[in-house]
mmCIF file as Biopython writes it, N, C-alpha, C and O atoms, coordinates in Angstrom:
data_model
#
loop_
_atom_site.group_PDB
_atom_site.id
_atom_site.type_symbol
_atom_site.label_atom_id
_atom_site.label_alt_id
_atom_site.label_comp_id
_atom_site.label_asym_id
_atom_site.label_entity_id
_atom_site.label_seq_id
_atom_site.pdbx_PDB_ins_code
_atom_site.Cartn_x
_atom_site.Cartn_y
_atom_site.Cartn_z
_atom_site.occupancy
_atom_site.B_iso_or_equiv
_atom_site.auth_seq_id
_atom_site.auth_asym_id
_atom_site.pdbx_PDB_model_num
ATOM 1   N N  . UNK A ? 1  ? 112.860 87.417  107.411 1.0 0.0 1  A 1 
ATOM 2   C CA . UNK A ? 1  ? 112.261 87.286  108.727 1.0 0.0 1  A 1 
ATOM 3   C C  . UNK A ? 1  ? 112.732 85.997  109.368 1.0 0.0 1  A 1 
ATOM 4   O O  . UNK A ? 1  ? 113.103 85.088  108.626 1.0 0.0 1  A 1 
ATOM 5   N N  . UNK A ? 2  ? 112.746 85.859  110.528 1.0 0.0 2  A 1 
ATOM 6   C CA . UNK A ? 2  ? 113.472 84.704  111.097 1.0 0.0 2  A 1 
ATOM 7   C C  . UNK A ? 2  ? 112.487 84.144  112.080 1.0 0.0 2  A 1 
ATOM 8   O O  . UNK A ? 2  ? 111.913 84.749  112.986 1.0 0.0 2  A 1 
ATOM 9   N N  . UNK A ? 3  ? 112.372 82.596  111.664 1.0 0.0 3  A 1 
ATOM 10  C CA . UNK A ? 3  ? 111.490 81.931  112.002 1.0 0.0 3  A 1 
ATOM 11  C C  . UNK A ? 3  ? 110.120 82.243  111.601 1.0 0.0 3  A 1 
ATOM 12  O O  . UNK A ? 3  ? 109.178 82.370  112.384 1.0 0.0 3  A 1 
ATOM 13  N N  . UNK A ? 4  ? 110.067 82.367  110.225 1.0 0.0 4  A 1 
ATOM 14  C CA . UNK A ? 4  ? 108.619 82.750  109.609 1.0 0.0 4  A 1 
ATOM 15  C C  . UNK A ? 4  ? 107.936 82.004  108.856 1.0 0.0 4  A 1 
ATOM 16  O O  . UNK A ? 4  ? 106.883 82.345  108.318 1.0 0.0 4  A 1 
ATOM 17  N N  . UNK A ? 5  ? 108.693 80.489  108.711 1.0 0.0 5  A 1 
ATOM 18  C CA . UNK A ? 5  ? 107.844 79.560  108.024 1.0 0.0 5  A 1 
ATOM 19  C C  . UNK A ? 5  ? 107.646 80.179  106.517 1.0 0.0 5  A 1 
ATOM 20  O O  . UNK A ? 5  ? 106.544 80.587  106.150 1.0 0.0 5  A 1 
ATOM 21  N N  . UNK A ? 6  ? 108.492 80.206  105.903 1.0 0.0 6  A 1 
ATOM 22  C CA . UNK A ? 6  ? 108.761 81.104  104.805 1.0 0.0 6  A 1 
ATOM 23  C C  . UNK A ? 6  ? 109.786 80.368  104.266 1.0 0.0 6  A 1 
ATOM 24  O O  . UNK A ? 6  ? 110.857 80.587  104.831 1.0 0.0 6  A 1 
ATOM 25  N N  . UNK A ? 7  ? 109.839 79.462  103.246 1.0 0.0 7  A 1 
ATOM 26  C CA . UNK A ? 7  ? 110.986 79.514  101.895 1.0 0.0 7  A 1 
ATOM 27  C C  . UNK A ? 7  ? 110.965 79.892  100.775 1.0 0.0 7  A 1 
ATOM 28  O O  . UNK A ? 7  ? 110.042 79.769  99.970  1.0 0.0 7  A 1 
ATOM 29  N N  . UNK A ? 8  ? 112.359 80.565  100.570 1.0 0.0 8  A 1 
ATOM 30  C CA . UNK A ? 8  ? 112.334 81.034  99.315  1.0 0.0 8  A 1 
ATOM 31  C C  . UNK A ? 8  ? 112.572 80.034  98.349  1.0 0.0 8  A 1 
ATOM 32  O O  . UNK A ? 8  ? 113.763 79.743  98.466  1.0 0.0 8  A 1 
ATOM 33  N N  . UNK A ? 9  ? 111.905 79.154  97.188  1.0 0.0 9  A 1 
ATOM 34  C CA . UNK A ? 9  ? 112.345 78.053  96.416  1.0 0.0 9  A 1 
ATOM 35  C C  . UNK A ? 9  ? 113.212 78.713  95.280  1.0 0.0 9  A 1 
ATOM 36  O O  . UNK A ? 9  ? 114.288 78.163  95.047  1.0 0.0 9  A 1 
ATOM 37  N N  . UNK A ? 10 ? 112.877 79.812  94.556  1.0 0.0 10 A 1 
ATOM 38  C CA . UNK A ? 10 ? 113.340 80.452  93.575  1.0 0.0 10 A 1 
ATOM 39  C C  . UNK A ? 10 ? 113.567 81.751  93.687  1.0 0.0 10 A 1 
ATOM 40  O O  . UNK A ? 10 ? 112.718 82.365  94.333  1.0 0.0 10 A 1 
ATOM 41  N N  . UNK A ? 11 ? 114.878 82.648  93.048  1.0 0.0 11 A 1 
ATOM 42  C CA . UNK A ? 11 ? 115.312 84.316  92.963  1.0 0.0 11 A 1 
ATOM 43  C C  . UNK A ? 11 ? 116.014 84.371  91.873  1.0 0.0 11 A 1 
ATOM 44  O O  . UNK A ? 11 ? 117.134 83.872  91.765  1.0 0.0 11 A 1 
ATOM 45  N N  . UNK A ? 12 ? 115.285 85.110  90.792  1.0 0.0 12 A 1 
ATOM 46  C CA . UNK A ? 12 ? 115.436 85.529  90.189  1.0 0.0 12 A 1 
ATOM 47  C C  . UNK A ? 12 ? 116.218 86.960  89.892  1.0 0.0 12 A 1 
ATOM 48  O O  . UNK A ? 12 ? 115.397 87.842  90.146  1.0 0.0 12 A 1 
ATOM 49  N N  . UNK A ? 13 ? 117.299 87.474  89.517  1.0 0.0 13 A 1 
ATOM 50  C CA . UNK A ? 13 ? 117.346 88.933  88.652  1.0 0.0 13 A 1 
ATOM 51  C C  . UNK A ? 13 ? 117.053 89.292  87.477  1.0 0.0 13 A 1 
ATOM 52  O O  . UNK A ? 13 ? 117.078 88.458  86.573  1.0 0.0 13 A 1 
ATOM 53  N N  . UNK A ? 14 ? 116.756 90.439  87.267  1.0 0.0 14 A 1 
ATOM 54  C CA . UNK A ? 14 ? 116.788 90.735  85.754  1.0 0.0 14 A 1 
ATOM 55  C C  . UNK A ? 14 ? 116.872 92.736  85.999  1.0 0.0 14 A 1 
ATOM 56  O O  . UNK A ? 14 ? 116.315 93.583  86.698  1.0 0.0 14 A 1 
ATOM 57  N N  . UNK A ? 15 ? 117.703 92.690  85.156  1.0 0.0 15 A 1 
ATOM 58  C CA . UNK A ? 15 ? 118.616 94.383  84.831  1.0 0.0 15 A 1 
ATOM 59  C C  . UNK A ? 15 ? 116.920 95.079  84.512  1.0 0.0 15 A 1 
ATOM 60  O O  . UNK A ? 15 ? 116.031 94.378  84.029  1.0 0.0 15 A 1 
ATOM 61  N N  . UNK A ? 16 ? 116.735 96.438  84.857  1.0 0.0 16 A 1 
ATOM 62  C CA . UNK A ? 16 ? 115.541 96.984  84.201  1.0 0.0 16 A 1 
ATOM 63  C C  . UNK A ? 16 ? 116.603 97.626  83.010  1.0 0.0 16 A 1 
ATOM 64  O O  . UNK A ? 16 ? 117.746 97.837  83.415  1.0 0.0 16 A 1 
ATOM 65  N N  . UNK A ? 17 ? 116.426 97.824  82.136  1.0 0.0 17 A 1 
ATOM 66  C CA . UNK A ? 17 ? 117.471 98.262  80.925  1.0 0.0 17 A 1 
ATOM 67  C C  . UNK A ? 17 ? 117.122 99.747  80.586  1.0 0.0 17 A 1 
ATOM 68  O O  . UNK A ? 17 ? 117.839 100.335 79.776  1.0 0.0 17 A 1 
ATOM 69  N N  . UNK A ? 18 ? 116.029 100.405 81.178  1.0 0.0 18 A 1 
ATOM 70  C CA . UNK A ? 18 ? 116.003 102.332 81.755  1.0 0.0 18 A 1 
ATOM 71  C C  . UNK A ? 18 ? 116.913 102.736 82.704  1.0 0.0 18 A 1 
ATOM 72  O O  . UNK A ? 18 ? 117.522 103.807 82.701  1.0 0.0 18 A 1 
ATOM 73  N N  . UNK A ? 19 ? 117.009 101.643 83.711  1.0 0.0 19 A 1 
ATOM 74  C CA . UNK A ? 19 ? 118.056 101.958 84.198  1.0 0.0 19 A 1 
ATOM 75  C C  . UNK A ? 19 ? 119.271 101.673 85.087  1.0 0.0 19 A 1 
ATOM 76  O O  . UNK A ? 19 ? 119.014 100.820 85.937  1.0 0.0 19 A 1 
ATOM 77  N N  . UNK A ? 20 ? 120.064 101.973 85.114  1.0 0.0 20 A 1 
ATOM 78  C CA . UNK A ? 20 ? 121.554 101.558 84.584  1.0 0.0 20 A 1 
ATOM 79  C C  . UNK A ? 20 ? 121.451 101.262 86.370  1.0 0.0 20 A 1 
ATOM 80  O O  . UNK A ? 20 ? 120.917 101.945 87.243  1.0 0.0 20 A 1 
ATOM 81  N N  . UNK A ? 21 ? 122.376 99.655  86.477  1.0 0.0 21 A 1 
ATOM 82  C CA . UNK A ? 21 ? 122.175 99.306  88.066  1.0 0.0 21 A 1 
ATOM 83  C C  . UNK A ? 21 ? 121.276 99.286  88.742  1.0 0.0 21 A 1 
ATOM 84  O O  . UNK A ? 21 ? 121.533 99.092  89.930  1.0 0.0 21 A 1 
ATOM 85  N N  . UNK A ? 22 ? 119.669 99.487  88.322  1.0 0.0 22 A 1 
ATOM 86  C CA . UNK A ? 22 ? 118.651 99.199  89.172  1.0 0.0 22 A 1 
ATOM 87  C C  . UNK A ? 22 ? 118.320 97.463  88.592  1.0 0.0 22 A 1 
ATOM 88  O O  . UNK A ? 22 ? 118.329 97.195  87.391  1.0 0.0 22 A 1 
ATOM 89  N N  . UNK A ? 23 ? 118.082 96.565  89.520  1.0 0.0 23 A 1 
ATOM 90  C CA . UNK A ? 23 ? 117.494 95.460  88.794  1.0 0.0 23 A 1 
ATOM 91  C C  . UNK A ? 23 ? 115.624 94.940  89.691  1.0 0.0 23 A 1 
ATOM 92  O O  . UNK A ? 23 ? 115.123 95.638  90.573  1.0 0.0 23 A 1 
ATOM 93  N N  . UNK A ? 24 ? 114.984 93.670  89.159  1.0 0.0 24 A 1 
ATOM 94  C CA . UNK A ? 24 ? 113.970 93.695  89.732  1.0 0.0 24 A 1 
ATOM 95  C C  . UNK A ? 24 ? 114.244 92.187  89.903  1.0 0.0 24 A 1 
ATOM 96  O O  . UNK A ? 24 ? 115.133 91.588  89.297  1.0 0.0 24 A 1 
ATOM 97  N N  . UNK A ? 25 ? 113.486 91.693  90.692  1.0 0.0 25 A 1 
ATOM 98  C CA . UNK A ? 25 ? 113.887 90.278  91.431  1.0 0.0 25 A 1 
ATOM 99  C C  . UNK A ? 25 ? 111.983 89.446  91.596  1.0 0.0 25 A 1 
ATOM 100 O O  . UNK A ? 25 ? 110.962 89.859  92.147  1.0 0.0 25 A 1 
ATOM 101 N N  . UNK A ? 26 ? 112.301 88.165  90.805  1.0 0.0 26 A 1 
ATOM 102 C CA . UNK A ? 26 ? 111.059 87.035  90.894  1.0 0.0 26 A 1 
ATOM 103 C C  . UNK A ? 26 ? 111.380 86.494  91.992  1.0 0.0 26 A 1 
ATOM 104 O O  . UNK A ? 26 ? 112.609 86.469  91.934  1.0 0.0 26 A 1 
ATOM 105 N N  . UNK A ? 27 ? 111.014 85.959  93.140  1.0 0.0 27 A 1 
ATOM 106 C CA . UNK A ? 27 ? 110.719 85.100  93.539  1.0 0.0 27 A 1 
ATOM 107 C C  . UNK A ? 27 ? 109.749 83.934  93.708  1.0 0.0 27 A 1 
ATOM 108 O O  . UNK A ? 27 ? 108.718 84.311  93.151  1.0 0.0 27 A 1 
ATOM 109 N N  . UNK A ? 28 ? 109.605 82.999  94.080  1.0 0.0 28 A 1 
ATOM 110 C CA . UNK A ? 28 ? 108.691 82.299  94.768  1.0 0.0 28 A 1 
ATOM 111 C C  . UNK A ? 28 ? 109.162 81.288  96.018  1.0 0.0 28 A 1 
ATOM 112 O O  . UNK A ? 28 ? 110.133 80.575  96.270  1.0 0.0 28 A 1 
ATOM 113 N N  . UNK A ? 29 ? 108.005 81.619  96.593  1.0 0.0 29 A 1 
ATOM 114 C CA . UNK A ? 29 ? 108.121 81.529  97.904  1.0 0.0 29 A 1 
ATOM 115 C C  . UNK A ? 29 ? 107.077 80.155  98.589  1.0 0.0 29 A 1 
ATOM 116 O O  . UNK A ? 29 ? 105.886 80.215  98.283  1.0 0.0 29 A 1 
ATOM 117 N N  . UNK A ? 30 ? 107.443 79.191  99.315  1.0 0.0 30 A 1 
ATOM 118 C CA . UNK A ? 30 ? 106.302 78.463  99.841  1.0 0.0 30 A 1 
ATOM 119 C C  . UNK A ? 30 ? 106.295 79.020  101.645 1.0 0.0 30 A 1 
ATOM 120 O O  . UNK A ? 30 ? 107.200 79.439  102.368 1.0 0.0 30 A 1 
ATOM 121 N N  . UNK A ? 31 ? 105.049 78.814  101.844 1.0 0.0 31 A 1 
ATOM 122 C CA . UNK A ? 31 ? 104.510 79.043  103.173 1.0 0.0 31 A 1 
ATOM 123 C C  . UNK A ? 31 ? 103.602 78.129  104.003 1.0 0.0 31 A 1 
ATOM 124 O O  . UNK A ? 31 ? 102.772 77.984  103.106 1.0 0.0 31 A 1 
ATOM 125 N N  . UNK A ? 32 ? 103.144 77.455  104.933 1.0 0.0 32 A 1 
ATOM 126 C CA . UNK A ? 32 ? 102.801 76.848  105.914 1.0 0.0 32 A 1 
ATOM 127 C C  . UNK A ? 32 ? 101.354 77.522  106.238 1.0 0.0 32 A 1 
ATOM 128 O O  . UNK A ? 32 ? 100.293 76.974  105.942 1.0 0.0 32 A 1 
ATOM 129 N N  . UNK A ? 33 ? 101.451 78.734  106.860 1.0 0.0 33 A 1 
ATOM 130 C CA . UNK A ? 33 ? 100.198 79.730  107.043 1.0 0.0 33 A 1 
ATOM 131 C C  . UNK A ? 33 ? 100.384 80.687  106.862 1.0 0.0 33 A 1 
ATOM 132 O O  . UNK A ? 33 ? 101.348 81.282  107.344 1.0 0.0 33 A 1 
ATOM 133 N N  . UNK A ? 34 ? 99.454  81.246  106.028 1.0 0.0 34 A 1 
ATOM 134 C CA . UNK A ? 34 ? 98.727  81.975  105.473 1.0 0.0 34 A 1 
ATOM 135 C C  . UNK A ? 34 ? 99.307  83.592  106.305 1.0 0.0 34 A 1 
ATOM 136 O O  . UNK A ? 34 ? 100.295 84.273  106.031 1.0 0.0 34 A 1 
ATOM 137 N N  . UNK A ? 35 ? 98.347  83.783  107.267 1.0 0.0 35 A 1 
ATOM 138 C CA . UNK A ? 35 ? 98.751  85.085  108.090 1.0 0.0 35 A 1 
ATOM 139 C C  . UNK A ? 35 ? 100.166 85.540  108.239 1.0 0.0 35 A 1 
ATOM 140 O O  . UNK A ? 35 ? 100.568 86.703  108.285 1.0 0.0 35 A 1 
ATOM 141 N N  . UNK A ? 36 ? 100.976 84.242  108.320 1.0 0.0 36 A 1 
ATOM 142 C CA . UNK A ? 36 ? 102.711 84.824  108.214 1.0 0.0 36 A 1 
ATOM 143 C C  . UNK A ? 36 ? 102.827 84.947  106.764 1.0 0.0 36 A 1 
ATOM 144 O O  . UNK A ? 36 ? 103.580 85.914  106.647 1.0 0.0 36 A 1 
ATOM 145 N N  . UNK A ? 37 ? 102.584 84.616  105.796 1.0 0.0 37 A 1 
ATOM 146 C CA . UNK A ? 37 ? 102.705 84.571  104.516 1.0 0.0 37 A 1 
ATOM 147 C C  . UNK A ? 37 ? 102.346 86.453  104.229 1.0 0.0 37 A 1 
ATOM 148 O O  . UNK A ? 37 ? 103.141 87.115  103.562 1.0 0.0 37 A 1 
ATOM 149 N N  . UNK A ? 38 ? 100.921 87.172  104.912 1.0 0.0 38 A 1 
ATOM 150 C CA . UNK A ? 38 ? 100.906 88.250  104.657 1.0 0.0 38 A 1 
ATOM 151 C C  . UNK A ? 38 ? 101.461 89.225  105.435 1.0 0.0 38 A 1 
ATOM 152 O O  . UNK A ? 38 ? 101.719 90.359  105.031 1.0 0.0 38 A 1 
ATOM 153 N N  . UNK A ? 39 ? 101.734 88.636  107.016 1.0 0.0 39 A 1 
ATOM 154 C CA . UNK A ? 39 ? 102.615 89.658  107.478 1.0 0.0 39 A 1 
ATOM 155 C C  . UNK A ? 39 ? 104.343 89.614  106.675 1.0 0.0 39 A 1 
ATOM 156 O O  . UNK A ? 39 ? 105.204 90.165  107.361 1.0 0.0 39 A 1 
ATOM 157 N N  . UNK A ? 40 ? 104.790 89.054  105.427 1.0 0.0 40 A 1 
ATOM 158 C CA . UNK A ? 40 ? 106.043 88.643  105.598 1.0 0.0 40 A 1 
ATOM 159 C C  . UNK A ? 40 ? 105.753 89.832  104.764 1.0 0.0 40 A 1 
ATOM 160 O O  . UNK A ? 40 ? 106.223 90.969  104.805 1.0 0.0 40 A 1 
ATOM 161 N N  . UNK A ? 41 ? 104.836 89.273  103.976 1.0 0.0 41 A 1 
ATOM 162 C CA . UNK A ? 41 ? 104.316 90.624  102.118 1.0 0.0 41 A 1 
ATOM 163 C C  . UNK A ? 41 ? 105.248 91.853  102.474 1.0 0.0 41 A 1 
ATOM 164 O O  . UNK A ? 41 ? 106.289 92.332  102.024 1.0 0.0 41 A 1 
ATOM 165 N N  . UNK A ? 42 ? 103.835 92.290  104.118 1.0 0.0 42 A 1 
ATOM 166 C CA . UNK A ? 42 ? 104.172 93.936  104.013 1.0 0.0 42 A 1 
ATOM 167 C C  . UNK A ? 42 ? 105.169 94.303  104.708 1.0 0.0 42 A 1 
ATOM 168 O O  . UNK A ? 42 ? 105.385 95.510  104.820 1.0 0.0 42 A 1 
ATOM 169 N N  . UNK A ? 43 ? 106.076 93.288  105.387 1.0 0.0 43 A 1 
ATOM 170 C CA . UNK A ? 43 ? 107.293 93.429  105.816 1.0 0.0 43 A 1 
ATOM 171 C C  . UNK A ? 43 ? 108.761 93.866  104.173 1.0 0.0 43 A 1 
ATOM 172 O O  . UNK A ? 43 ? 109.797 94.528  104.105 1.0 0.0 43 A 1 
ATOM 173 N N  . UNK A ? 44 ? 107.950 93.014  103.200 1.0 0.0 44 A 1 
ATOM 174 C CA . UNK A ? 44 ? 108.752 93.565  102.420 1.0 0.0 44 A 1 
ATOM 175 C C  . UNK A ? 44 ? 108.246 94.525  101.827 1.0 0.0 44 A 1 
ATOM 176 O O  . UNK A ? 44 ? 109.064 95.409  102.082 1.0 0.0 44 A 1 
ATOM 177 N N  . UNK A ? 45 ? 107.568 94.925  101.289 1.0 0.0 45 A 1 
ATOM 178 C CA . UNK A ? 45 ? 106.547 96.242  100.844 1.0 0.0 45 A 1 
ATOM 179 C C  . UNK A ? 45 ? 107.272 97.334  101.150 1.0 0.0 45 A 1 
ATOM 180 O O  . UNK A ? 45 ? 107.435 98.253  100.347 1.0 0.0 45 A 1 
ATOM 181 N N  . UNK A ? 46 ? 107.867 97.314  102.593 1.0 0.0 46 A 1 
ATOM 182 C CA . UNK A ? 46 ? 108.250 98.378  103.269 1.0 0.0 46 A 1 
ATOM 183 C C  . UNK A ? 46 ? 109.553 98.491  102.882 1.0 0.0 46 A 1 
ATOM 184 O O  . UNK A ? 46 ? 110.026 99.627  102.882 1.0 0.0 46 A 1 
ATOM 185 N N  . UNK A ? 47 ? 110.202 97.631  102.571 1.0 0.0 47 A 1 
ATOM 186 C CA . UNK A ? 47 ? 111.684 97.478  101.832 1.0 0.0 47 A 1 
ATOM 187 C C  . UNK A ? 47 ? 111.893 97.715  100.507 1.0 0.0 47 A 1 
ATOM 188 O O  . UNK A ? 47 ? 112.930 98.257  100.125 1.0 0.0 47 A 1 
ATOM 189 N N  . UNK A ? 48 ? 110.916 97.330  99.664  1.0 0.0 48 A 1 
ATOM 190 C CA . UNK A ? 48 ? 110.803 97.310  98.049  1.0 0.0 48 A 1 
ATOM 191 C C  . UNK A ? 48 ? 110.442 98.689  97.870  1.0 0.0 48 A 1 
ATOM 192 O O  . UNK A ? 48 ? 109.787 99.349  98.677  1.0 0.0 48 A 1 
ATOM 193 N N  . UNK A ? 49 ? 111.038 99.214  96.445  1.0 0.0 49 A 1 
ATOM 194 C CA . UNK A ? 49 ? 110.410 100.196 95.586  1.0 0.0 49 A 1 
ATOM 195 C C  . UNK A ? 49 ? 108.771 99.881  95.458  1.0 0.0 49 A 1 
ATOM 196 O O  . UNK A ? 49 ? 107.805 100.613 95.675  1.0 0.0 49 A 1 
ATOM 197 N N  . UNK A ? 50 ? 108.881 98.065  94.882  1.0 0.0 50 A 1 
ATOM 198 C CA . UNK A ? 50 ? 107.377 97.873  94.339  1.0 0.0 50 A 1 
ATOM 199 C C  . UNK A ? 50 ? 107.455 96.508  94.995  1.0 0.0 50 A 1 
ATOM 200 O O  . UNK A ? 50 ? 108.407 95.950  95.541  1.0 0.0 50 A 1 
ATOM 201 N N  . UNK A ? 51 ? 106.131 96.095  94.787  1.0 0.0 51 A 1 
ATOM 202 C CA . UNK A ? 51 ? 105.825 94.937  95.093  1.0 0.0 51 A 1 
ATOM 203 C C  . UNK A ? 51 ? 104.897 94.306  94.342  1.0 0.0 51 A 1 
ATOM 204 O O  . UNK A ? 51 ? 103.759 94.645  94.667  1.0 0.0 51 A 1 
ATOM 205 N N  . UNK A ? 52 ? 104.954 93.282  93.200  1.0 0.0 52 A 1 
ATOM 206 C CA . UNK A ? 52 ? 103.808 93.022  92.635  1.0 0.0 52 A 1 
ATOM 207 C C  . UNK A ? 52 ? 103.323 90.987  93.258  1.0 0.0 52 A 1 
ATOM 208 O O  . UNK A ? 52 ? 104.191 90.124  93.128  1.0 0.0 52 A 1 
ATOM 209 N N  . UNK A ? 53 ? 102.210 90.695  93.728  1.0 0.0 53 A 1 
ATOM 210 C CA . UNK A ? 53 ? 102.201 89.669  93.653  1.0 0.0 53 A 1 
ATOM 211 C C  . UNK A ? 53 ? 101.269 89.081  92.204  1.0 0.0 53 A 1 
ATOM 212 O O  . UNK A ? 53 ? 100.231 89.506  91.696  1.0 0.0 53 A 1 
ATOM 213 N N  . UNK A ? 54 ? 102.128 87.987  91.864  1.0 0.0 54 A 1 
ATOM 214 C CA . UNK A ? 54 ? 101.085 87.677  90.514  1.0 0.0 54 A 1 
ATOM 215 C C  . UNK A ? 54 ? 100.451 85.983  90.691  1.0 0.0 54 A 1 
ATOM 216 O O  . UNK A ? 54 ? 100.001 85.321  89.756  1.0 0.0 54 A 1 
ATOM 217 N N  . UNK A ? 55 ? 100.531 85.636  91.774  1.0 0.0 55 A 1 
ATOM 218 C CA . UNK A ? 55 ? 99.734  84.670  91.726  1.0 0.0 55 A 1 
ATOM 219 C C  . UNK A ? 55 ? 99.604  84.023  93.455  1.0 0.0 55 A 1 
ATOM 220 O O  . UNK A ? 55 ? 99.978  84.976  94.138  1.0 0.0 55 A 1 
ATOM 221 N N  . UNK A ? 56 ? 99.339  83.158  94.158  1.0 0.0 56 A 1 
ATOM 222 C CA . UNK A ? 56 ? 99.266  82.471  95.043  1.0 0.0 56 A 1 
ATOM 223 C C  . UNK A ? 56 ? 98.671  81.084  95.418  1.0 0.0 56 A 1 
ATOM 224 O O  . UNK A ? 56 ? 97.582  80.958  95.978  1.0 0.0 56 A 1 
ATOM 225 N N  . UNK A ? 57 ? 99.329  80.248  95.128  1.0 0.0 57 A 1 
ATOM 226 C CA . UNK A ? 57 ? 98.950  78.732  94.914  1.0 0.0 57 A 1 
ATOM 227 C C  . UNK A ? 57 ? 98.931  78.065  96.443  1.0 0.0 57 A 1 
ATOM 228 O O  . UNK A ? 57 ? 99.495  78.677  97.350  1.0 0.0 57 A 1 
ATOM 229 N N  . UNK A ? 58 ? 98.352  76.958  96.669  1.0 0.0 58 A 1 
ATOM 230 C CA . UNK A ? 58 ? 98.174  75.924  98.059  1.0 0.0 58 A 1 
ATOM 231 C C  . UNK A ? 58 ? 99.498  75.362  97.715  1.0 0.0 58 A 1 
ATOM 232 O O  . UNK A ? 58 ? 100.100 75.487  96.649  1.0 0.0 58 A 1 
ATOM 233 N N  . UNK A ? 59 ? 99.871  74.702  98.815  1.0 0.0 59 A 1 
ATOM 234 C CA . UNK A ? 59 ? 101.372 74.096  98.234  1.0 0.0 59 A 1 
ATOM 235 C C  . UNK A ? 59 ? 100.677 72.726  98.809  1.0 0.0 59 A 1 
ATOM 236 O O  . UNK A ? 59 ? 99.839  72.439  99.664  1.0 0.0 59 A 1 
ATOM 237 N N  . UNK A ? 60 ? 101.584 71.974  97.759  1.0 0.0 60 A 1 
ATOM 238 C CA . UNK A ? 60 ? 101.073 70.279  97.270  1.0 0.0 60 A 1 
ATOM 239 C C  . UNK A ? 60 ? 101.635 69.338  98.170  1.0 0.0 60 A 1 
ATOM 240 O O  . UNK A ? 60 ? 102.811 69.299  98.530  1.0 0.0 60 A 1 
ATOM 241 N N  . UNK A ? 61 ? 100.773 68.633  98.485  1.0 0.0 61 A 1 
ATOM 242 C CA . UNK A ? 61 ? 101.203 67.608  99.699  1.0 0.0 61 A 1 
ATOM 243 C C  . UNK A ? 61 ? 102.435 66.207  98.932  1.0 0.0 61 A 1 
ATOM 244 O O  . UNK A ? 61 ? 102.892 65.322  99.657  1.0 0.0 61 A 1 
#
């Protein structure tokens, strides 16, 4: 998304090993506010097979 107050700090790959050329991707991400943080989610939601979030931290001054 452009101009979304959104960085990506970390991207990860990793091969799913069922199957051949599909892979799944970690990120983490820092954000500013909140509301762009969840409109960015289901902007990707809509792109992804899956989407899992596994955590959401305040980012440190």
């Amino acid at each position: 998304m452009e101009n979304s107050d959104i960085n990506m700090t970390k991207l990860q790959s990793y091969p799913i090993p069922s199957e051949p050329w599909h892979y799944m991707f970690h990120i983490d991400l820092e954000f500013g506010n909140v509301e762009v943080f969840v409109h960015t989610l289901e902007a990707m939601r809509n792109e992804a097979a899956e989407l899992h979030v596994y955590g959401v931290y305040q980012k440190g001054n």
